[in-house]
C-alpha positions in Angstrom: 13.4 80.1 10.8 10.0 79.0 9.5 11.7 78.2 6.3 14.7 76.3 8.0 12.5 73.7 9.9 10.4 73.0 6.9 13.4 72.0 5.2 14.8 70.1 8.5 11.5 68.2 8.3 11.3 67.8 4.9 15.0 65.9 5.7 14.0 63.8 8.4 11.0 62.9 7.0 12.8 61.6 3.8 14.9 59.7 5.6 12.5 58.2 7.7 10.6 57.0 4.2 13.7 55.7 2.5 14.3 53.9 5.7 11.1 52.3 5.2 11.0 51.4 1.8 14.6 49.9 2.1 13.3 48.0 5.3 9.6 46.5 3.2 12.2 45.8 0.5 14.9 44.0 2.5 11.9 42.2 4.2 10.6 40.9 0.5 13.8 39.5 -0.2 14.0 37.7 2.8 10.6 36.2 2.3 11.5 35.1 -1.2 14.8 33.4 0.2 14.1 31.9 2.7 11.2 29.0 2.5 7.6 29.1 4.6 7.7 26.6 7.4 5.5 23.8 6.7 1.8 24.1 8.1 1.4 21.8 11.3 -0.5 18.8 11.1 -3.1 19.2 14.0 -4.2 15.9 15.7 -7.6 16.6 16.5 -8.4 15.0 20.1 -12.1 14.5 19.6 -13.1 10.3 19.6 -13.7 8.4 17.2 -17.3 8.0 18.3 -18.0 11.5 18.1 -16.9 11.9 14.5 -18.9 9.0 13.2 -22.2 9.6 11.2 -25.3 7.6 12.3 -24.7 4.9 9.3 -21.4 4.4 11.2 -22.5 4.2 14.7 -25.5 1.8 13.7 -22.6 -0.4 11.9 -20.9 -0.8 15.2 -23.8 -1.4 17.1 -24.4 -4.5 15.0 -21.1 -5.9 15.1 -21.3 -8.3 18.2 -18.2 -9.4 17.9 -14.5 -8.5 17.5 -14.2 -10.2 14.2 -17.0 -8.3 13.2 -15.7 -4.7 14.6 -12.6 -5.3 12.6 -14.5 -5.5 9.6 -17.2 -2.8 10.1 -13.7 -0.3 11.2 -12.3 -1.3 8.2 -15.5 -0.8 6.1 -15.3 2.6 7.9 -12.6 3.3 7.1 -13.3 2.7 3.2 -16.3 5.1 2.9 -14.2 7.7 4.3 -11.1 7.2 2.1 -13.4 7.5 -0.5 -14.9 10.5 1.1 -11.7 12.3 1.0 -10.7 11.3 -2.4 -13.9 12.8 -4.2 -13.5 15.9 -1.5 -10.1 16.3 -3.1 -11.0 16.2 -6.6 -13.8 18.7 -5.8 -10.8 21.1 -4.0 -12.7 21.0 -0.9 -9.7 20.2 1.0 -10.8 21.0 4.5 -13.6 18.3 4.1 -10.7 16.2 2.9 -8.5 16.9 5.7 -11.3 15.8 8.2 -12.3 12.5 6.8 -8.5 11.5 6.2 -8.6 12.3 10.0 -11.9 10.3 10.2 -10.1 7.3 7.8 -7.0 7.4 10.2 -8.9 6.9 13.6 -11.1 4.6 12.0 -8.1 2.5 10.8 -6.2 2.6 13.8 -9.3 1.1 15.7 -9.3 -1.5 13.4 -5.6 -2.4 14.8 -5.8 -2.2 18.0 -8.9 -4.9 18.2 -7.6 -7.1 15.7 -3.8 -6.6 17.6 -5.6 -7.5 21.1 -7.1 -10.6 20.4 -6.6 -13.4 22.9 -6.4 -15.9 20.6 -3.2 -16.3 18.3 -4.4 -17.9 15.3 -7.7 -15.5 15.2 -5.7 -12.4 15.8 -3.3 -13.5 13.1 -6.1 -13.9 10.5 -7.9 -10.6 11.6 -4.3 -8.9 11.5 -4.0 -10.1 7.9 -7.4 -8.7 7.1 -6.0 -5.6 8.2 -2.6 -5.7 6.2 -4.7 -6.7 3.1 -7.0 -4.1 3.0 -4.6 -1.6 3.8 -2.5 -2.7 0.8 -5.4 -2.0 -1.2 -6.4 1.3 0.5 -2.7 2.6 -0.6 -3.0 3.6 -4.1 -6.1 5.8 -3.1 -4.2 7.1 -0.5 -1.1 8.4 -3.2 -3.9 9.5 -5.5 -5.1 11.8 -2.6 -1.4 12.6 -2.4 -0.8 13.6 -6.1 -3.5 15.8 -5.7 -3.4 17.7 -2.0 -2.3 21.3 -2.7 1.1 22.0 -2.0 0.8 23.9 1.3 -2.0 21.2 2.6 0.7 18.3 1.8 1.9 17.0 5.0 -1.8 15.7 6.0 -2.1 13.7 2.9 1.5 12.3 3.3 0.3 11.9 7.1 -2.5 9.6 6.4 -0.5 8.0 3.9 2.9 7.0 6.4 0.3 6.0 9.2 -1.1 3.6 6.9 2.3 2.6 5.9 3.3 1.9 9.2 -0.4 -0.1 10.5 0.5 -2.3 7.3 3.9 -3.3 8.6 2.5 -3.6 12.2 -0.3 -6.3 11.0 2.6 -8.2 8.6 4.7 -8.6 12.1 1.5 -9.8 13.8 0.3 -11.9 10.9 3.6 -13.6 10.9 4.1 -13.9 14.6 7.8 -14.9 14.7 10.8 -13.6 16.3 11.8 -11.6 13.3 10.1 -8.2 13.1 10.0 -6.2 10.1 11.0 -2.3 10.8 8.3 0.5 11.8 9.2 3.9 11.1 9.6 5.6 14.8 6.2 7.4 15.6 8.1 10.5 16.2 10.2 11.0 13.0 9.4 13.9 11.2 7.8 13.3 7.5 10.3 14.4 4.7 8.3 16.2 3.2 8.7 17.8 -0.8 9.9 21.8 -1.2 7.3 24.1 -1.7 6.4 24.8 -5.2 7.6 21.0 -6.1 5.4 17.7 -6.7 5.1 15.4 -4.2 7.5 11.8 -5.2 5.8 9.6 -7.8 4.5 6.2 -5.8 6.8 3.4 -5.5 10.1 5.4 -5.9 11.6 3.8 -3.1 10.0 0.4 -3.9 12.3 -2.6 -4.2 14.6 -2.7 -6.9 12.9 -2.3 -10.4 9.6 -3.6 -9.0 8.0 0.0 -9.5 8.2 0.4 -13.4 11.4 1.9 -14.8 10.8 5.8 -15.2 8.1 6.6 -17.2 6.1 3.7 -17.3 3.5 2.2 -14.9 4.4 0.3 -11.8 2.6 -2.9 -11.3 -1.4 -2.7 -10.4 -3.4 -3.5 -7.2 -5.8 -6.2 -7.9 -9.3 -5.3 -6.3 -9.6 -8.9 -4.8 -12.7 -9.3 -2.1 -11.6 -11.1 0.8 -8.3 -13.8 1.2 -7.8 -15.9 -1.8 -5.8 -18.6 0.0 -7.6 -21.6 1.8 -6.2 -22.4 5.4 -3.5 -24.4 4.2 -1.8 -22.0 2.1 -2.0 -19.3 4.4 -0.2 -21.3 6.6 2.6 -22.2 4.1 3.2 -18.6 4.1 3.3 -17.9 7.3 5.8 -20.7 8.1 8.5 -19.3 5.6 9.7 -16.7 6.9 13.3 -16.5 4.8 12.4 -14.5 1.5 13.8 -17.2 -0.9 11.2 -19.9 0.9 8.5 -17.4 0.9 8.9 -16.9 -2.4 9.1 -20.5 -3.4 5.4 -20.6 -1.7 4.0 -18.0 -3.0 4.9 -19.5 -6.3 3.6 -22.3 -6.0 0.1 -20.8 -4.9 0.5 -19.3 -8.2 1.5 -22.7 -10.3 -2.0 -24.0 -9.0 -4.2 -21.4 -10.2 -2.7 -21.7 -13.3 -3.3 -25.4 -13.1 -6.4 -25.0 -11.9 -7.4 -22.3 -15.0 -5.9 -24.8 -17.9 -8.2 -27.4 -15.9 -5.7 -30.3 -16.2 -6.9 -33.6 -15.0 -5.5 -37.0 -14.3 -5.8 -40.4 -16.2 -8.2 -43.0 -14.6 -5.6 -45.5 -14.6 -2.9 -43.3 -13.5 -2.6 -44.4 -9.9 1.3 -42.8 -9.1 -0.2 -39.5 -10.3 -3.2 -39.5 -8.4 -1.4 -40.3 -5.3 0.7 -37.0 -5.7 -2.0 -35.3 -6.7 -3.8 -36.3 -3.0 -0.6 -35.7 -0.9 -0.3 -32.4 -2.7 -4.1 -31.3 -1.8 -3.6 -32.9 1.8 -1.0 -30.5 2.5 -1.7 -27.1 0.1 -5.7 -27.9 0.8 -7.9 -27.9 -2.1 -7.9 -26.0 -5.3 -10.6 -23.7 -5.3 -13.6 -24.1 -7.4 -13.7 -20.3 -9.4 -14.4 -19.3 -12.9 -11.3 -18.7 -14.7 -11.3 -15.2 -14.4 -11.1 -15.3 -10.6 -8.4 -17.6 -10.9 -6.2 -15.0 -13.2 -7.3 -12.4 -10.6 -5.5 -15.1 -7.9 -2.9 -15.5 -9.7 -2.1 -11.9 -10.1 -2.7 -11.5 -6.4 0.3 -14.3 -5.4 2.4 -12.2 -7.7 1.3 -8.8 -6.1 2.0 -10.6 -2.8 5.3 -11.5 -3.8 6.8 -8.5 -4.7 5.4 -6.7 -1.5 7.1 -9.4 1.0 10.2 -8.8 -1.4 10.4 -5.4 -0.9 9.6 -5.3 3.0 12.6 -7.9 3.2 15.0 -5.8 1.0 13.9 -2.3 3.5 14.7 -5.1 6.3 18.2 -6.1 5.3 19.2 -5.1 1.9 22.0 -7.7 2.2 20.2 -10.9 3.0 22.0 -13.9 1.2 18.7 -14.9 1.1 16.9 -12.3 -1.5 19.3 -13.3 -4.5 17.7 -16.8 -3.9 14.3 -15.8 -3.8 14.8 -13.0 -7.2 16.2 -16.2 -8.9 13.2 -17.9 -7.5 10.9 -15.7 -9.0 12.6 -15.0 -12.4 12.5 -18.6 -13.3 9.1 -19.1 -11.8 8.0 -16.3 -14.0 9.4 -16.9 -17.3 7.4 -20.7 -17.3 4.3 -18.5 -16.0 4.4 -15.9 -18.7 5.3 -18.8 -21.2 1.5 -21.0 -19.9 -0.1 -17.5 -19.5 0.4 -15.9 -23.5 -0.4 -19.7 -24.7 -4.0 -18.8 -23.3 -4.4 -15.6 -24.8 -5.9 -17.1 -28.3 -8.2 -18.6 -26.8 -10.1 -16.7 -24.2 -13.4 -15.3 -25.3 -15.1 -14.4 -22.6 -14.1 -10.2 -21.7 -13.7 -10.7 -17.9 -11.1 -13.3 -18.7 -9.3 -11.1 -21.7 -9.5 -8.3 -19.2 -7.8 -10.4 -15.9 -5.4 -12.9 -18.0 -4.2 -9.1 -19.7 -3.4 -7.6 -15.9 -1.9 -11.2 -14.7 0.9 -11.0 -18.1 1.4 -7.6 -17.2 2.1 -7.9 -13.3 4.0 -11.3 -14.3 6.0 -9.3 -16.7 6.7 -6.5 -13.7 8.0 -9.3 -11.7 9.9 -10.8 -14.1 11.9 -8.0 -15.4 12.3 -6.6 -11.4 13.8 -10.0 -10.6 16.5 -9.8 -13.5 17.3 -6.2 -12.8 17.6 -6.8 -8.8 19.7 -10.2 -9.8 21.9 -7.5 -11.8 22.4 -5.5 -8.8 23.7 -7.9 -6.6 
């Protein structure tokens, strides 16, 4: 009998172990199939004010002004882009998810004053200081993204479609017209990259052939302190609001730092010349008084500026009769720019200039060959 239950439990007991394995096994194949859900993005409720250091806070405290608090947010908000950039390189990620948290809040305080303004022209002006420095903050922001682990993605991409979406917010209230450029709904999930693959390259869903073709860089963010257009311009560009006029504005701004960079002047005794050349400052303001290469670095800006109004136009309405005008436009404008532009190559000296006239050919030559491929495509 003794001998008979061994061997019954000696059964059971195999069975009960084979059952097991098959189930650890079964479970391990499963887990290989089927993909781990994405880690949530946690919105940490804690102010602003309670996350800032006491550089920060004494910042504020000195801004007396909403002009002022704009700027010292968006100042803010640069020290802790920066933050989590070099946190990021360093793998410290969790240092880099709380100052992109930091950089987000800051950011979005930055909107909200410069949005609330009472006055229209001032809160246009203080919502283009926020669109511009955003479009500068953007390139950190995909570098963070490039290198964010895979499993820590979504809070790079996070900080990266917030930013995306304050940008397009300022441009509507810098604008201030009936048409409204297209925010991604606050509640739309991410898309977000498979596990195990690399986040998209930047720009992949730029405009056209604006980004680079494949393999090849995309065109460069000038580093540009401040607006470079005088009152005037600015509001040239903010009263063409069809892409093609736009355009034809924001070409011109460029046409008159290049005039202003081959320092062309007028004959004495050339009175029908001087006359246009009065009517012309009376309504585009005056040129401004830079060395030349601050003037290149203008010019590339226009360009940069271009492009980024073409491509929010295009994501608008992808079949506006209006952006085959404006790509023409630009391709035409272009070709005589590159054409002034590589004449003054021989002659520059000086390595600031070299080094800005060589990232104005290069963003003109972006522009250029976007314009022809986007013409082809229509």
């Amino acid at each position: 009998m003794k001998a008979n239950s061994r061997i019954r439990f000696r059964v059971v007991t195999g069975v009960i172990l084979s059952a097991l394995v098959l189930t650890c096994s079964l479970s391990q194949v499963l887990a290989q199939d089927t993909p781990p859900e994405p880690p949530p993005i946690p919105v940490d409720p804690t102010p602003i004010g309670e996350l800032l250091n006491a550089n920060d806070r004494e910042l504020l405290r000195k801004a007396n002004n909403e002009k002022k608090q704009v700027e010292t947010y968006l100042k803010i908000s640069d020290a802790h882009l920066d933050s989590a950039l070099t946190a990021t390189r360093s793998d410290n990620i969790m240092l880099a998810e709380r100052e992109l948290d930091i950089y987000n809040k800051a950011l979005a305080e930055a909107g909200r004053i410069a949005f609330s303004h009472k006055k229209e022209k001032d809160r246009r002006r203080l919502a283009k200081k926020v669109e511009q420095h955003i479009y500068k903050q953007i390139r950190t922001l995909e570098t963070i993204e490039r290198l964010f682990p895979v499993d820590r993605l979504p809070f790079a991409q996070a900080a990266l479609e917030n930013s995306k979406r304050l940008r397009l917010e300022s441009l509507n209230e810098t604008f201030d017209s009936g048409e409204v450029l297209d925010i991604p709904d606050k509640g739309t999930q991410l898309k977000k990259d498979p596990p195990g693959k690399k986040p998209s390259s930047p720009g992949a869903n730029q405009f056209l052939a604006f980004s680079g073709t494949e393999g090849s860089p995309g065109p460069t963010r000038s580093q540009i302190p401040g607006d470079y257009l005088n009152e005037e311009e600015d509001d040239m560009v903010r009263q063409a609001q069809k892409p093609d006029d736009r355009t034809k504005v924001f070409m011109k701004i460029a046409d008159r730092r290049l005039v202003a960079i081959k320092g062309v002047s007028i004959p004495p005794g050339d009175k029908k010349a001087q006359k246009k050349a009065e009517e012309e400052e009376l309504k585009w303001g005056p040129l401004p008084k830079l060395e030349r290469f601050e003037l290149f670095r203008h010019y590339t800006r226009a360009i940069e500026e271009t492009i980024a109004k073409l491509e929010d136009a295009h994501e608008r309405n992808p079949k506006d009769s209006a952006l085959p005008k404006a790509l023409t436009a630009l391709r035409d404008s272009t070709d005589e720019h590159l054409r002034i532009l590589r004449s003054l190559e021989s002659e520059i000296k000086d390595e600031k200039e070299a080094s800005a006239l060589k990232e104005a050919i290069a963003q003109a030559e972006v522009a250029n060959q976007g314009a022809r491929e986007g013409l082809k495509s229509k």
